[in-house]
VMD Tcl script that draws the C-alpha trace (Angstrom):
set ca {
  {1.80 11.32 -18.60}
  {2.86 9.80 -22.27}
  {3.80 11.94 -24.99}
  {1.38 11.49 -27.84}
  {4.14 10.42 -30.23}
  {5.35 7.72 -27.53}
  {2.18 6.20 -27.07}
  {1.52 5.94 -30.69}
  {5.27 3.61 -30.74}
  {3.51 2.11 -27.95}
  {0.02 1.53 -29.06}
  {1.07 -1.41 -31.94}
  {3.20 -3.27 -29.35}
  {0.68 -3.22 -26.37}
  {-2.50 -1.61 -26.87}
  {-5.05 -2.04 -24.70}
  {-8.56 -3.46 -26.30}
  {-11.54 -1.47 -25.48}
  {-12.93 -4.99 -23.69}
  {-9.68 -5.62 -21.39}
  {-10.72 -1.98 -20.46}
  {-14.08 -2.54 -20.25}
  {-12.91 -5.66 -17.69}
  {-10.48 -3.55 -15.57}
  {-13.35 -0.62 -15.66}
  {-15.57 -3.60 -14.00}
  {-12.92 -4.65 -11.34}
  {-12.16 -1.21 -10.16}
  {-16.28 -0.15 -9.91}
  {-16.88 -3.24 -7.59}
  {-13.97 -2.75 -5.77}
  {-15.34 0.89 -4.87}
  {-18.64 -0.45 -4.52}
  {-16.81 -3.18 -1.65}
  {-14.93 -0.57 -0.07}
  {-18.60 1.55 -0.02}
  {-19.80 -1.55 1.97}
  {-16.88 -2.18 4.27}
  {-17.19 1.57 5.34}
  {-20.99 1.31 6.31}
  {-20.19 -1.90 8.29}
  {-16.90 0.23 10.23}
  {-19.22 3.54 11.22}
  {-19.88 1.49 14.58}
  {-16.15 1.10 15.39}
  {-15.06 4.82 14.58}
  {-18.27 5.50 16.91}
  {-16.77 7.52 20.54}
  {-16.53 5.49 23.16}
  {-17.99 6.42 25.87}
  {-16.55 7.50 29.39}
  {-19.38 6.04 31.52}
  {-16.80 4.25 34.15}
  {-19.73 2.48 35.49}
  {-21.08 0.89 32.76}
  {-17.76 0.00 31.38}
  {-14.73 -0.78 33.29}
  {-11.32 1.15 32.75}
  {-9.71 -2.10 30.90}
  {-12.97 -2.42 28.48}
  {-12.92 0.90 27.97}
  {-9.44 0.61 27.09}
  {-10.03 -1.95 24.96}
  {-12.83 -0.06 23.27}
  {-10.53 2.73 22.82}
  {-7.91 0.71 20.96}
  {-10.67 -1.16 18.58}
  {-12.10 2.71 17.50}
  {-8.26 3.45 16.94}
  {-7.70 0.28 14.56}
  {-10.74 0.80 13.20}
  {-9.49 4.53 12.07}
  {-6.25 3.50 10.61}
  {-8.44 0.63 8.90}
  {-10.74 3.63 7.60}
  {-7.62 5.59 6.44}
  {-6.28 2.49 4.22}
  {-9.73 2.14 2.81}
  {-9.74 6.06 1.94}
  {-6.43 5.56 0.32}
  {-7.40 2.39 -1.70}
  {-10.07 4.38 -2.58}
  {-8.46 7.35 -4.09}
  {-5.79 4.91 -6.14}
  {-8.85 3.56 -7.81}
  {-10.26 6.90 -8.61}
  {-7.03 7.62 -10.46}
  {-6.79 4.50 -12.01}
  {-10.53 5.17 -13.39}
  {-9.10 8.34 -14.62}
  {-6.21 6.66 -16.25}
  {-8.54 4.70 -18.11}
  {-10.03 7.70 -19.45}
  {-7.00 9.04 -20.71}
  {-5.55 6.02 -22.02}
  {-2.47 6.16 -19.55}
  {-3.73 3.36 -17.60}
  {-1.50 0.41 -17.87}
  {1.81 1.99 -19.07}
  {4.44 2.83 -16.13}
  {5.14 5.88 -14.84}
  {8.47 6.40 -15.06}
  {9.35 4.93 -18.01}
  {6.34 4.75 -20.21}
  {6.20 0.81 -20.62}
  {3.37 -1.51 -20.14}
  {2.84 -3.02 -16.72}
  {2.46 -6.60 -16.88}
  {-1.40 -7.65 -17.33}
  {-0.84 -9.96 -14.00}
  {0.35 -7.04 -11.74}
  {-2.82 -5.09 -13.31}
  {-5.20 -7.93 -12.37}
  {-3.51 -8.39 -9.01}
  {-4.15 -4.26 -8.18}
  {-5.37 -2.19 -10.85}
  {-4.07 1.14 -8.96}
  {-0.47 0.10 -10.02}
  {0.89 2.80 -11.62}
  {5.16 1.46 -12.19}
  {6.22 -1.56 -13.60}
  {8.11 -4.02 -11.36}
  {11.28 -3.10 -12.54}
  {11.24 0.62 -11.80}
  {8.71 -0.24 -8.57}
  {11.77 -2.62 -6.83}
  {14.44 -0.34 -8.53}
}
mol new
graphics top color blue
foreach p $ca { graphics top sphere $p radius 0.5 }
foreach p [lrange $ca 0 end-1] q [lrange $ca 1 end] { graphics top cylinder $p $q radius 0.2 }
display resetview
């Protein structure tokens, strides 16, 4: 979290308008509401797979068995995704959203457009 005095340094140099917010507020609702969708349409390949030999053969059932496991890990990234933009909501709220991390700076507007759950700048993110 900023110190009040730094982001009050900060806040002539890069301060973020209440309609940029207002924008990134948009992006990250619909991209909940997406991942919201995406889940519905991935209950049927978390589903158990059955063990009925005879109306599925060991290599289908195999197969079945690998699909539910992709479709879990694809579940867990979605959960994941989903909690970054929960936090980035709550940056919003707090004003923090759009200032690095580690060293307090603004994050370029691009990498914020690109994913809005960014929470370093590039330079301490590849440092």
């Amino acid at each position: 979290m900023l110190t009040k005095q730094r982001k009050a340094v900060m806040a002539g140099i890069n301060e973020m308008d209440e309609t940029r917010k207002n924008a990134f507020r948009t992006k990250i609702l619909e991209r909940l509401d997406a991942l919201d969708a995406e889940d519905d349409l991935g209950q049927k390949g978390q589903a158990v797979v059955s063990l009925d030999q005879q109306a599925v053969g060991r290599l289908s059932r195999q197969d079945a068995l690998l699909s539910q496991s992709m479709a879990k890990a694809t579940q867990a990234r979605r959960n994941a995704y989903r909690q970054g933009l929960v936090r980035a909501l709550q940056r919003l709220d707090e004003d923090d959203f759009g200032y690095c991390e580690d060293c307090g700076e603004a994050i370029a507007p691009k990498r914020l457009d690109f994913d809005p759950t960014v929470t370093r700048c590039i330079d301490c993110a590849s440092g």
